[in-house]
N, CA and C atoms as a LAMMPS dump frame, in Angstrom:
ITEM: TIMESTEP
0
ITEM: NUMBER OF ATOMS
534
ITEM: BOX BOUNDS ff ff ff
-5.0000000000000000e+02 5.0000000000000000e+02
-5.0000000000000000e+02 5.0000000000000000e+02
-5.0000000000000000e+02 5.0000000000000000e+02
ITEM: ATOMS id mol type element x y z
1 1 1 N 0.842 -1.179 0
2 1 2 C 0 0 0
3 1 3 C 0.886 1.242 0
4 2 1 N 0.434 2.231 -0.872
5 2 2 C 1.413 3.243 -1.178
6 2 3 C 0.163 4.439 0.228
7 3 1 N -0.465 4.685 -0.325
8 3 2 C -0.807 5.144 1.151
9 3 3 C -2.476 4.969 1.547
10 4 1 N -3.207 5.31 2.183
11 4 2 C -4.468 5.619 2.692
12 4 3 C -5.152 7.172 3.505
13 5 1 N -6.037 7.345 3.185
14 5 2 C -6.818 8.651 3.038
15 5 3 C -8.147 8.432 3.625
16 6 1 N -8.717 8.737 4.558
17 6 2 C -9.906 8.119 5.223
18 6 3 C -10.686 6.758 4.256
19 7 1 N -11.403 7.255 3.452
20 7 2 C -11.924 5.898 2.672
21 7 3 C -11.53 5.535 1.379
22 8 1 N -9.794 6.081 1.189
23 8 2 C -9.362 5.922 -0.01
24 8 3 C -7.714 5.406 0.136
25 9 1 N -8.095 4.231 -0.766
26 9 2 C -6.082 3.383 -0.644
27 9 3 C -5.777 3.491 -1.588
28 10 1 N -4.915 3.582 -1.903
29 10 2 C -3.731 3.795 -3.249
30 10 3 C -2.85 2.691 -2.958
31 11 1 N -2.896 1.594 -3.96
32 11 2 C -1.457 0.595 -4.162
33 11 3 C -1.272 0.202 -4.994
34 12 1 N -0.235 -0.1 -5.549
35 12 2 C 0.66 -0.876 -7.053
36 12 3 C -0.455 -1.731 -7.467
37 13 1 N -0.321 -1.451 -8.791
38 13 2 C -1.089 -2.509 -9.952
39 13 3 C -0.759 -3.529 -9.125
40 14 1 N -1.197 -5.182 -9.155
41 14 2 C -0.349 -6.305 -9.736
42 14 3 C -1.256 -7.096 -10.158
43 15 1 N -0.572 -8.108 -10.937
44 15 2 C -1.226 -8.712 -12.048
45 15 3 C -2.602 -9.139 -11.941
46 16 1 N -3.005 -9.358 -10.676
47 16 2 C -4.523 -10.16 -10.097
48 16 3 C -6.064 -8.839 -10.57
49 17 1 N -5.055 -7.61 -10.655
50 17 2 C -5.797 -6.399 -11.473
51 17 3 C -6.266 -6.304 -12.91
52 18 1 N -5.796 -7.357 -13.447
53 18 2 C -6.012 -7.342 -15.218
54 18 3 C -7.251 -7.306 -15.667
55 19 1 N -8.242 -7.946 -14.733
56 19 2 C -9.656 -7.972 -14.751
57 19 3 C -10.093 -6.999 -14.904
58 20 1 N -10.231 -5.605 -13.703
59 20 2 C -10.539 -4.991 -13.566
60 20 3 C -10.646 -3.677 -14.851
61 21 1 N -9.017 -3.736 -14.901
62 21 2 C -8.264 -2.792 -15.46
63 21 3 C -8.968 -2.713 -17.202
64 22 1 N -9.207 -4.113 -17.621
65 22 2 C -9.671 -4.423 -18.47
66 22 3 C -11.185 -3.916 -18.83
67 23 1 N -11.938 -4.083 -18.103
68 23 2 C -13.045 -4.054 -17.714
69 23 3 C -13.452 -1.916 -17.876
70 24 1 N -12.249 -1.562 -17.527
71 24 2 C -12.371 0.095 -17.423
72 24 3 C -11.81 0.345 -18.751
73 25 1 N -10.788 -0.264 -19.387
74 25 2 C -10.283 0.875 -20.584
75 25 3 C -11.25 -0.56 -21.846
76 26 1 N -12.336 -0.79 -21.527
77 26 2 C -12.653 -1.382 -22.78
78 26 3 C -14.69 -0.212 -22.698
79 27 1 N -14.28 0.686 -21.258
80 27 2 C -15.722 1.497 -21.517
81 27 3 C -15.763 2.702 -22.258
82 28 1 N -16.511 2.61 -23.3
83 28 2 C -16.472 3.899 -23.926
84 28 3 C -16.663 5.022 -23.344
85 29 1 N -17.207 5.427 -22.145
86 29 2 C -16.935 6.676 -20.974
87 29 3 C -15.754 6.895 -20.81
88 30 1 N -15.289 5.628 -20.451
89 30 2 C -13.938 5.893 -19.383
90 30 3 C -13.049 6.451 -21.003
91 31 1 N -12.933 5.836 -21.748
92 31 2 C -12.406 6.071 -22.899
93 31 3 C -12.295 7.585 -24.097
94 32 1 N -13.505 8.381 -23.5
95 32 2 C -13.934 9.134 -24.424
96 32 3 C -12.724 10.404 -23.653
97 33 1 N -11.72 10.217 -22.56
98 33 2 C -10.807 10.894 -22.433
99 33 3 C -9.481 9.973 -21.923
100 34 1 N -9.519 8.8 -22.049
101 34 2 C -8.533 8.259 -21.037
102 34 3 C -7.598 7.352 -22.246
103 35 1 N -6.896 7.627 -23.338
104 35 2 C -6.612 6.927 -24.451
105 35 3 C -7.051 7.065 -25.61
106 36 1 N -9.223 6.802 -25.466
107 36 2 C -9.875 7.069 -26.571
108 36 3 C -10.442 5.472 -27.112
109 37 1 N -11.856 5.703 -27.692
110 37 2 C -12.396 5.02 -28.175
111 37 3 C -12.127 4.031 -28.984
112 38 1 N -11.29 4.245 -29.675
113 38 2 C -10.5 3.641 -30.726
114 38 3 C -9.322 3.192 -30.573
115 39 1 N -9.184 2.64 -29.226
116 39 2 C -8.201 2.188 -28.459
117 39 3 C -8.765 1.104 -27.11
118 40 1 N -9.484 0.81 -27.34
119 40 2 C -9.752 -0.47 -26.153
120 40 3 C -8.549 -1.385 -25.924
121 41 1 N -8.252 -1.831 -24.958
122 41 2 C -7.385 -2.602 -23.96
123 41 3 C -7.813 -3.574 -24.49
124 42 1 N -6.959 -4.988 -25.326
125 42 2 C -7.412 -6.159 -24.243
126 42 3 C -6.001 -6.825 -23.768
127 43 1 N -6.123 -7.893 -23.421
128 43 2 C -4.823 -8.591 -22.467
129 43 3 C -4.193 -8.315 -22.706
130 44 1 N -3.382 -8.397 -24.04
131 44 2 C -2.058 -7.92 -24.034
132 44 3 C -1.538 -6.634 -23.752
133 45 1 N -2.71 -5.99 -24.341
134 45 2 C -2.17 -4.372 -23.746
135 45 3 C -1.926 -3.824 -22.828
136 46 1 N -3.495 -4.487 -21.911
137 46 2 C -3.217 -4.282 -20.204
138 46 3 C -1.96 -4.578 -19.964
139 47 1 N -1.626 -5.963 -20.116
140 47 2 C -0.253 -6.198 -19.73
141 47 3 C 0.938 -5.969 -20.353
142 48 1 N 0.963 -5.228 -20.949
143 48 2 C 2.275 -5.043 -21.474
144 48 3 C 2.027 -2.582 -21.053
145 49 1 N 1.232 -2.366 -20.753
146 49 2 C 1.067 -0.913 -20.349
147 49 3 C 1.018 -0.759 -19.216
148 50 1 N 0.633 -2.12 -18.578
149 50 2 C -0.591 -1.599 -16.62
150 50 3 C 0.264 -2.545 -15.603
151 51 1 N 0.822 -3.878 -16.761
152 51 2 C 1.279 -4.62 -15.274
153 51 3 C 2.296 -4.78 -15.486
154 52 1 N 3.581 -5.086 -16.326
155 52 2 C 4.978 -5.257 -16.606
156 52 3 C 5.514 -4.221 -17.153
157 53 1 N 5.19 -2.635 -17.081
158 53 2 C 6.339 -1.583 -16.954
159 53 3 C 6.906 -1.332 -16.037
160 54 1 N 8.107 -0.685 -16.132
161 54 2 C 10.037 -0.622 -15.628
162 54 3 C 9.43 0.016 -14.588
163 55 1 N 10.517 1.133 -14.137
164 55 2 C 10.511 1.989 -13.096
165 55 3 C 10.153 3.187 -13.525
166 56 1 N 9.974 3.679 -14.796
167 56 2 C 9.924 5.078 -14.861
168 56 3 C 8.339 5.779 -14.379
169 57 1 N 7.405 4.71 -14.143
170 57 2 C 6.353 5.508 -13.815
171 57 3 C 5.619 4.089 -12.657
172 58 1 N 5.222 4.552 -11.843
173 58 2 C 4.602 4.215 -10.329
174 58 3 C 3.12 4.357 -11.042
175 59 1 N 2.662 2.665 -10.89
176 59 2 C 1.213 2.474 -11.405
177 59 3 C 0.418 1.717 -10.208
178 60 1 N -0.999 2.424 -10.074
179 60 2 C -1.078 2.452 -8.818
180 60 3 C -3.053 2.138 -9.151
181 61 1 N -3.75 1.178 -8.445
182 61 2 C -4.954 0.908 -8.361
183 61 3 C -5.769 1.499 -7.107
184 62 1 N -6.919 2.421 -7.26
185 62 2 C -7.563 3.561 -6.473
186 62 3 C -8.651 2.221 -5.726
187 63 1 N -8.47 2.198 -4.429
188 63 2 C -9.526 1.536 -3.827
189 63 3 C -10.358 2.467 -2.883
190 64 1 N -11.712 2.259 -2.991
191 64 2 C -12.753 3.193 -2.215
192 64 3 C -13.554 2.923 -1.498
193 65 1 N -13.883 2.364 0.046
194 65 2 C -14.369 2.097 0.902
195 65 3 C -14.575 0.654 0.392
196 66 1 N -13.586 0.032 0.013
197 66 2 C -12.769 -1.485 -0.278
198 66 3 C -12.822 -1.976 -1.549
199 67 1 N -13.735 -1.269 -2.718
200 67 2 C -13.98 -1.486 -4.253
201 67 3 C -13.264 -0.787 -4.87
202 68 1 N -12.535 -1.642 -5.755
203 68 2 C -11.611 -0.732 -6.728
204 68 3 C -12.567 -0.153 -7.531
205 69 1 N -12.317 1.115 -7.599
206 69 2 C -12.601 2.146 -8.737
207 69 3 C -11.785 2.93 -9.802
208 70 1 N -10.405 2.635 -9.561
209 70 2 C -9.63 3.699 -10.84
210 70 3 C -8.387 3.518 -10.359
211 71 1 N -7.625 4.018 -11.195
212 71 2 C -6.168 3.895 -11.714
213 71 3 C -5.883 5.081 -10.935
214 72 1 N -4.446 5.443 -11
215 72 2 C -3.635 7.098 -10.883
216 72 3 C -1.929 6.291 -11.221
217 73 1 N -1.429 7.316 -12.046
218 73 2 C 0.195 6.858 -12.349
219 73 3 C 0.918 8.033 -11.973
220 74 1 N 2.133 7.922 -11.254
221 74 2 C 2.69 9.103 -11.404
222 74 3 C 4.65 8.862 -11.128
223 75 1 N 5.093 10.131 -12.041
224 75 2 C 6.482 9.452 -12.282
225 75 3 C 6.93 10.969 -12.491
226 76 1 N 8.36 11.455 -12.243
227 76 2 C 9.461 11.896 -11.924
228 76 3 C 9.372 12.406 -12.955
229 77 1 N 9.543 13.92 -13.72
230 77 2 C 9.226 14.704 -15.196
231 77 3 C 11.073 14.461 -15.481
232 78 1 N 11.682 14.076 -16.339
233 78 2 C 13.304 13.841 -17.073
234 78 3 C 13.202 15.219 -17.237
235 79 1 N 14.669 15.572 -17.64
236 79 2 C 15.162 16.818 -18.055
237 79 3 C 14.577 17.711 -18.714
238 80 1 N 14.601 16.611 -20.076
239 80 2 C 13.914 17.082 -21.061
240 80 3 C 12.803 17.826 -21.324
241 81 1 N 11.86 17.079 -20.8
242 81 2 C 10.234 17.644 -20.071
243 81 3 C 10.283 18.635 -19.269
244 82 1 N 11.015 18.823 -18.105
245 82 2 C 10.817 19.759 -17.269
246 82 3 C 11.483 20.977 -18.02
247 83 1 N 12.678 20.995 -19.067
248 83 2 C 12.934 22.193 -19.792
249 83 3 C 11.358 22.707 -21.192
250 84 1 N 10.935 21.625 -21.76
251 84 2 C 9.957 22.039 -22.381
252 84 3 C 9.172 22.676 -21.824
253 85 1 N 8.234 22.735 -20.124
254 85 2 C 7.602 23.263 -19.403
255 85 3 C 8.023 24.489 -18.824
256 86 1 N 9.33 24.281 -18.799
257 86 2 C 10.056 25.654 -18.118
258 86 3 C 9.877 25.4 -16.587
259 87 1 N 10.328 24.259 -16.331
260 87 2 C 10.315 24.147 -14.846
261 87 3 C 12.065 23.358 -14.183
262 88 1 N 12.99 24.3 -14.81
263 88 2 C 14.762 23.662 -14.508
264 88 3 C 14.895 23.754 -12.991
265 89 1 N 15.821 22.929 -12.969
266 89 2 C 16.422 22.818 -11.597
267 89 3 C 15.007 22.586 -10.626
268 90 1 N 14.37 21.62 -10.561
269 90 2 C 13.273 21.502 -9.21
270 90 3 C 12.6 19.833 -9.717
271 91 1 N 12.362 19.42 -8.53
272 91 2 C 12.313 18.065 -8.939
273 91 3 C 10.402 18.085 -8.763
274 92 1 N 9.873 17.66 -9.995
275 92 2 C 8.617 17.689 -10.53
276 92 3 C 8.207 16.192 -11.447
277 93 1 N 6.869 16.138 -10.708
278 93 2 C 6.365 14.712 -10.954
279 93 3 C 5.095 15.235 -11.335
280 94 1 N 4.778 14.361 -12.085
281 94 2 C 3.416 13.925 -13.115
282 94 3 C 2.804 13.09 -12.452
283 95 1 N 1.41 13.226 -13.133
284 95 2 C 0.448 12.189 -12.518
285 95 3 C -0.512 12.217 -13.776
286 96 1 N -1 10.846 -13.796
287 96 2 C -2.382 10.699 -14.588
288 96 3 C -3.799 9.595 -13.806
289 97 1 N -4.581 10.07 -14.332
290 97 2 C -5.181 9.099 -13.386
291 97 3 C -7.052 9.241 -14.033
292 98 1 N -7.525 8.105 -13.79
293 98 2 C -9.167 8.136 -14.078
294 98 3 C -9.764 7.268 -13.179
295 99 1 N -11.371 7.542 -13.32
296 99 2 C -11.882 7.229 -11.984
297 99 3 C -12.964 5.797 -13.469
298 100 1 N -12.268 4.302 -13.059
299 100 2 C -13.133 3.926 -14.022
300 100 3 C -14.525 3.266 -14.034
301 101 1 N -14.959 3.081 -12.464
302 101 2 C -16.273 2.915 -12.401
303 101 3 C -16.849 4.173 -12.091
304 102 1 N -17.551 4.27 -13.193
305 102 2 C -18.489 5.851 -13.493
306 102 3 C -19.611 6.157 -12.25
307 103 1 N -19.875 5.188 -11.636
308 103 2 C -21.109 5.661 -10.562
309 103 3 C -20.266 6.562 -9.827
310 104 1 N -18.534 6.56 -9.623
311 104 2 C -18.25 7.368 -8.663
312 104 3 C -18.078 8.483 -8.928
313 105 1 N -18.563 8.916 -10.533
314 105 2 C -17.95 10.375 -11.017
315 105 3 C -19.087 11.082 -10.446
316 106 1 N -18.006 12.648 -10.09
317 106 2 C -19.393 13.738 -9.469
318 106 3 C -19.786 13.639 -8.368
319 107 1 N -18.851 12.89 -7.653
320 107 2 C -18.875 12.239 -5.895
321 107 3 C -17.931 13.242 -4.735
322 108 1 N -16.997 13.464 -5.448
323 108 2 C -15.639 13.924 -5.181
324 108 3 C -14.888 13.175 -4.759
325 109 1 N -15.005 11.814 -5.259
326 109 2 C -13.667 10.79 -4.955
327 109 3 C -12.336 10.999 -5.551
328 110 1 N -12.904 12.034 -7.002
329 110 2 C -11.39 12.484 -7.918
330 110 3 C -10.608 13.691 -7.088
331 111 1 N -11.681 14.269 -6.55
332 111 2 C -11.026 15.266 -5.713
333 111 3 C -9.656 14.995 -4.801
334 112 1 N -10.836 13.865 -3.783
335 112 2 C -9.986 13.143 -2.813
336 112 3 C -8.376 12.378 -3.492
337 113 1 N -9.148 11.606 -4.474
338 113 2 C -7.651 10.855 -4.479
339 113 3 C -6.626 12.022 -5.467
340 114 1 N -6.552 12.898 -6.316
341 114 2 C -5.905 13.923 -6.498
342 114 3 C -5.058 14.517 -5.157
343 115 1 N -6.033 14.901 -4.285
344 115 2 C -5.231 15.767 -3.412
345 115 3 C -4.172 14.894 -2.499
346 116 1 N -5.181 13.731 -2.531
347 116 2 C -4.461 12.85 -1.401
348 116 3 C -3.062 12.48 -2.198
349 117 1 N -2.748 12.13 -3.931
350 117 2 C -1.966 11.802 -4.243
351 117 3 C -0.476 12.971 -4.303
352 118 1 N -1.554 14.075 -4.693
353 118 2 C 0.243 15.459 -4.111
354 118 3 C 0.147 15.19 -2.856
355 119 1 N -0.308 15.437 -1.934
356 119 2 C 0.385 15.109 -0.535
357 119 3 C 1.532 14.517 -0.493
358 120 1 N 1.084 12.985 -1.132
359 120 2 C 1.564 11.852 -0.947
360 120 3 C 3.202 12.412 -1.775
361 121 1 N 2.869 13.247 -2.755
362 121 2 C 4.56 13.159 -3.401
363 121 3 C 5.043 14.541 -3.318
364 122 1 N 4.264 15.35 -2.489
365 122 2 C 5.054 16.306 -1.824
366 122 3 C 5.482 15.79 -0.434
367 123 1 N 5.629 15.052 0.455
368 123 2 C 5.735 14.552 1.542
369 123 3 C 6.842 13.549 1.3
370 124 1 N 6.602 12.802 0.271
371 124 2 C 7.466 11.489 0.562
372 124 3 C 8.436 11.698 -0.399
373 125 1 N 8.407 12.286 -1.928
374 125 2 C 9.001 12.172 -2.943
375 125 3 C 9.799 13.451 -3.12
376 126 1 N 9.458 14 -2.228
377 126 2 C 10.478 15.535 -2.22
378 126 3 C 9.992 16.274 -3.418
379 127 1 N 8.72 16.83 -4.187
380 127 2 C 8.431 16.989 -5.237
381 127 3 C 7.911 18.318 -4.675
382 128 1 N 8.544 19.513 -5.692
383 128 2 C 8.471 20.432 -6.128
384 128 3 C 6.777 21.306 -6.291
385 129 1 N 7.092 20.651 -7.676
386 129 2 C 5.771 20.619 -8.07
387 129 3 C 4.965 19.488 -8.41
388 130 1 N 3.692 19.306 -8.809
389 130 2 C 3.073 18.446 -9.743
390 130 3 C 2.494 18.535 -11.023
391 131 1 N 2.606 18.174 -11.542
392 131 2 C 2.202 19.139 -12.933
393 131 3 C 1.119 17.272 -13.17
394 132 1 N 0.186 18.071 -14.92
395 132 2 C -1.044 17.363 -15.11
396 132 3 C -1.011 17.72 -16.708
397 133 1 N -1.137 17.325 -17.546
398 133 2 C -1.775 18.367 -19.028
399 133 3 C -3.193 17.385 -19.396
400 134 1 N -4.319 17.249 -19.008
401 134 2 C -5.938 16.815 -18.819
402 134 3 C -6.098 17.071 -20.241
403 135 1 N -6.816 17.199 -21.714
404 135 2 C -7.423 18.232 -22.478
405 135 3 C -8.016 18.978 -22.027
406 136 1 N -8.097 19.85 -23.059
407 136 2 C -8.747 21.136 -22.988
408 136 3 C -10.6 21.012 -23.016
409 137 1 N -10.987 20.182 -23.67
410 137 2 C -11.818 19.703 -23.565
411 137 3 C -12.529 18.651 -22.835
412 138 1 N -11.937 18.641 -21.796
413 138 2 C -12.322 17.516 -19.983
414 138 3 C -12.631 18.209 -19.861
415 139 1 N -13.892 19.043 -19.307
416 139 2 C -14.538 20.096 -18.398
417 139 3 C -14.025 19.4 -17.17
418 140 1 N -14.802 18.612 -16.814
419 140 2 C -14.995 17.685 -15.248
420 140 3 C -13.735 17.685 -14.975
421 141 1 N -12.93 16.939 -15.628
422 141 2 C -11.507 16.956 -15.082
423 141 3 C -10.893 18.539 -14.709
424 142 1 N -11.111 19.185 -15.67
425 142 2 C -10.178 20.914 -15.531
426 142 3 C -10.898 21.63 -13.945
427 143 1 N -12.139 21.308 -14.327
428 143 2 C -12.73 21.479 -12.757
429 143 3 C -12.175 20.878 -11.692
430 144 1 N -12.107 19.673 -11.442
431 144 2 C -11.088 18.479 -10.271
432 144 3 C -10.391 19.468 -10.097
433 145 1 N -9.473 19.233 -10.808
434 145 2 C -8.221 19.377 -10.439
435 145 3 C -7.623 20.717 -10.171
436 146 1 N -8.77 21.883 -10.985
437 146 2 C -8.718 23.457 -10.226
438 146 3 C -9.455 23.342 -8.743
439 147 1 N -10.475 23.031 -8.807
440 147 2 C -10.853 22.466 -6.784
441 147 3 C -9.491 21.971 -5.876
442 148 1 N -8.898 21.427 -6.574
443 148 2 C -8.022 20.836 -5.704
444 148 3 C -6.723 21.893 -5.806
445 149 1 N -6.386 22.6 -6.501
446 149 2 C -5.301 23.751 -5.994
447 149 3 C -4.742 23.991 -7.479
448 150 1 N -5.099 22.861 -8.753
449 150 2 C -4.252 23.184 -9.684
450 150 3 C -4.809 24.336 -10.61
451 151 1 N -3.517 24.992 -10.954
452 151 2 C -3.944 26.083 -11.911
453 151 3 C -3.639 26.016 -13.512
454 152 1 N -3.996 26.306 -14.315
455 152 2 C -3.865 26.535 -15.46
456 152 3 C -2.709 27.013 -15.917
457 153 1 N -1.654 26.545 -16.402
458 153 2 C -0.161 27.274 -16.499
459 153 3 C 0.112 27.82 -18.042
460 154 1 N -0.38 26.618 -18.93
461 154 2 C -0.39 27.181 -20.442
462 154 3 C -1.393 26.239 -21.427
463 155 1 N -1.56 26.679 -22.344
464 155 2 C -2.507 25.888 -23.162
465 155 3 C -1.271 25.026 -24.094
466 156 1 N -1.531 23.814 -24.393
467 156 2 C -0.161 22.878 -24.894
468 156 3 C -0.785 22.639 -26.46
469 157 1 N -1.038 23.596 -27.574
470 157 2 C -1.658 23.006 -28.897
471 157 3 C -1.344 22.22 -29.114
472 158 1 N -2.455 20.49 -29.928
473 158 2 C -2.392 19.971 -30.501
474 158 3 C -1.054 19.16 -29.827
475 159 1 N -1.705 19.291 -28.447
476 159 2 C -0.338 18.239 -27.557
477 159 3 C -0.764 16.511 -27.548
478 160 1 N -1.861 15.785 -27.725
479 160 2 C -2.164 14.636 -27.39
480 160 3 C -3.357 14.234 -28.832
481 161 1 N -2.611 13.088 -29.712
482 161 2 C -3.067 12.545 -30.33
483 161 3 C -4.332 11.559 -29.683
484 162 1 N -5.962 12.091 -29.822
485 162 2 C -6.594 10.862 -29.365
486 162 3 C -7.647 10.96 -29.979
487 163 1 N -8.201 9.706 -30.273
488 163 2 C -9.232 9.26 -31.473
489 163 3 C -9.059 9.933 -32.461
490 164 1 N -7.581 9.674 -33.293
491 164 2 C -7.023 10.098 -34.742
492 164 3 C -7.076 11.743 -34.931
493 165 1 N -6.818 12.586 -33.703
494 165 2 C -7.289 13.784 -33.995
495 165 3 C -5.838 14.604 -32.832
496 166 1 N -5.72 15.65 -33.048
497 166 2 C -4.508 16.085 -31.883
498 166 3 C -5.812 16.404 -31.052
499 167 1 N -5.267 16.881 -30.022
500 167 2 C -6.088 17.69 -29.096
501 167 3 C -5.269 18.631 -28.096
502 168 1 N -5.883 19.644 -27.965
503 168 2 C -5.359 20.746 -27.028
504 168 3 C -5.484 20.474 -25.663
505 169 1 N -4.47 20.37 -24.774
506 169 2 C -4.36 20.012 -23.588
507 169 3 C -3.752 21.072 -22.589
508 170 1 N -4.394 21.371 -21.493
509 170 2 C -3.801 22.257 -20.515
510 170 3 C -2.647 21.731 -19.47
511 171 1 N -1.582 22.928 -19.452
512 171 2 C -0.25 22.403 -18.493
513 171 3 C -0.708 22.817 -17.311
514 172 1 N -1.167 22.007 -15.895
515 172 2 C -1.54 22.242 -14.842
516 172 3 C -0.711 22.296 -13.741
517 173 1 N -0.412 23.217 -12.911
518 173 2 C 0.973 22.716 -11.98
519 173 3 C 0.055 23.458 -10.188
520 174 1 N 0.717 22.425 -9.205
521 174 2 C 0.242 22.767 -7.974
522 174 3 C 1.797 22.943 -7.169
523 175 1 N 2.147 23.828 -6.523
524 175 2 C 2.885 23.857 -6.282
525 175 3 C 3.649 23.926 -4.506
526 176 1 N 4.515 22.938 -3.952
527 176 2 C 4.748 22.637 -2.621
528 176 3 C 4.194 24.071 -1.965
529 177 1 N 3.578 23.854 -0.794
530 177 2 C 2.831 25.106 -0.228
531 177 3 C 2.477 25.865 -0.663
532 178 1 N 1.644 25.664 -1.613
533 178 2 C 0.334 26.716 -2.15
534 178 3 C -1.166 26.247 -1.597
């Protein structure tokens, strides 16, 4: 268990999750921002995206008063990235994350596990900032995650190829004691 939040646990994929995991990126909801429609999961993908990647990104299954409901990933921004953003010298981590049983959207469970997850990597991971780029077109999400402290930093054109189309995505950053 990576951590717990009154009725919310955060811990590592592992493989006994394939079900689940499966089960969320094959819904066209969960899909219509999380990859895209035209991209359904099945086994191999799960497993070769959700359960047997390296170290560069911390993949993590959202449990909610004991039912899994959603994913969150989050991993360490490389050089590279943090100079494209304009964020040098400060150690800054990413996160992605969806909530994939839909009864819980509009609950504020995204709230919760968002905030609970910067805590978690401003506290433990020595992290700077957190940064997010959602589309521009997630209302629900751009909402979350402004409730929860993040702000709008730049608009990223035609940053994320999904369902054969680019899409405009916002650079979101929350920053240690704000």
């Amino acid at each position: 268990m990576l951590f717990e939040n009154a009725d919310l646990l955060v811990r590592k994929v592992v493989k006994e999750d394939h079900d689940v995991l499966s089960k969320w990126l094959s819904d066209p909801r969960v899909l219509e921002f999380y990859e895209g429609r035209d991209q359904p999961f099945n086994r191999s993908k799960i497993e070769n995206e959700f359960i047997s990647l390296g170290d560069e990104k911390t993949q993590c299954l959202v449990v909610y008063k004991e039912k899994k409901i959603g994913y969150i990933q989050f991993y360490e921004l490389d050089k590279k990235m943090k100079g494209q953003y304009g964020y040098v010298d400060r150690v800054v981590y990413g996160m992605d994350q969806f909530i994939g049983e839909v009864k819980y959207w509009n609950k504020g469970v995204g709230s919760l596990l968002v905030t609970s997850m910067v805590d978690y990597l401003f506290e433990n991971n020595c992290a700077d900032r957190v940064v997010m780029d959602p589309q521009a077109r997630n209302e629900r999400a751009l909402r979350c995650y402004e409730k929860c402290g993040f702000r709008k930093v730049k608009l990223l054109p035609s940053h994320e190829l999904h369902e054969v189309e680019y899409q405009d995505c916002w650079l979101m950053d929350i920053q240690r004691g704000q």
